[in-house]
N, C-alpha and C positions, 0 to 999 in steps of 0.2 A: 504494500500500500504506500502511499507518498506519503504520510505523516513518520513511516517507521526511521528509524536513526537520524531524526531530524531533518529530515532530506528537504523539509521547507523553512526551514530556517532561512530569514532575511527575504524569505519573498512577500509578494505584497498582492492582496484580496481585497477585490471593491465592487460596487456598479458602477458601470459603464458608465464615462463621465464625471465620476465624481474621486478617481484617484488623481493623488499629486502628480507631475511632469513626471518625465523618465529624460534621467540625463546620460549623456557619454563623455561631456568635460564638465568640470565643475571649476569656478574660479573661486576662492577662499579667502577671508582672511585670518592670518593664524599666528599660537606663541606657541615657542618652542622653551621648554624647559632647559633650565643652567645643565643639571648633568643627569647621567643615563641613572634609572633607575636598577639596579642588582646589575651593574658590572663595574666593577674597579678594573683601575690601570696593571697596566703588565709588570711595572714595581711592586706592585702592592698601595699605591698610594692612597688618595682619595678616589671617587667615583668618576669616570671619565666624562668630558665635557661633550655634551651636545653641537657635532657644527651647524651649520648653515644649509637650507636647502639646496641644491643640488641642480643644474638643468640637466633634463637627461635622466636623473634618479629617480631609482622604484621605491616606491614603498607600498605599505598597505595600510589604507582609507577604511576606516569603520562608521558606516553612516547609519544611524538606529541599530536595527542587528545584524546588518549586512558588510561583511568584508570584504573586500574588492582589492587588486593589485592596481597599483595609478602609478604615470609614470610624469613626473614633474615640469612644463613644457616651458616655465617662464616664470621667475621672479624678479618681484620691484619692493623692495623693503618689507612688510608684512602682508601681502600680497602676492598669492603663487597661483597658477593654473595648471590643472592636471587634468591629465587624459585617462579616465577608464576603464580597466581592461573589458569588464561588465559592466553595459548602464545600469543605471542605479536610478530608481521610483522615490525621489524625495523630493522634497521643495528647499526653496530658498531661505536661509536664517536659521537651518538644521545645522546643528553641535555634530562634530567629526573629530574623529580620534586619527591620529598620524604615528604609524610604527616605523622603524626603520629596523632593514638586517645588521643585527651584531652579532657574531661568531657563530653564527649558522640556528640563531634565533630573531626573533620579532621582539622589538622593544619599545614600547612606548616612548615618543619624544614630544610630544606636545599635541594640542588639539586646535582646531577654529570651528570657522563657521562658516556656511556657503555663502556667498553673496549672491552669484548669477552664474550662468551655465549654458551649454550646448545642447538643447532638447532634440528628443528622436518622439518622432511619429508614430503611434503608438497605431497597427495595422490587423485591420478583425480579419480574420481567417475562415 
């Protein structure tokens, strides 16, 4: 059945007409946290510092309960636009979670918020 091992998780259930947009870029604007959470440096130091977003770099975008791979297409100061991999059914002004890969995990670096985006046409079958 579709409900068993979560297999709907992050998908989204409506009447016609009355679901939010479906996007494929989303532009954001977003704060990144000082340092990574549960990874210290290779001395032993303190906790490693979070860089700078990336053009070109992937991460993974969690928007409500959907996780999506986005790949970073443009930054201007707190302001990024990403491309992703799966559209994503949300609206504008929706809270998103921003991971990046560290040492062959997923780490939280900071969150935003949509501003606006690239809608797809959503097509009955």
């Amino acid at each position: 059945t579709l409900t068993r091992a979560d297999r709907l998780v992050g998908q989204v259930l409506g009447l016609k007409g009355q679901l939010p947009d479906v996007f494929a870029e989303i532009e954001i604007s977003y704060y990144l946290l000082r340092r990574l959470l549960g990874v210290k440096t290779s001395d032993g130091g303190k906790q490693a510092k979070v860089q700078k977003l990336a053009k070109t770099e992937i991460l993974m975008v969690n928007i409500g309960s959907t996780a999506t791979g986005g790949k970073v297409i443009a930054v201007k100061g707190d302001l990024a636009k990403i491309a992703l991999t799966q559209p994503v059914c949300t609206q504008e002004g929706e809270k998103i979670a921003l991971s990046r890969r560290v040492d062959k995990h997923w780490r939280l670096i900071g969150w935003g918020q949509i501003r606006k985006g690239t809608k797809i046409e959503v097509v009955e079958s």
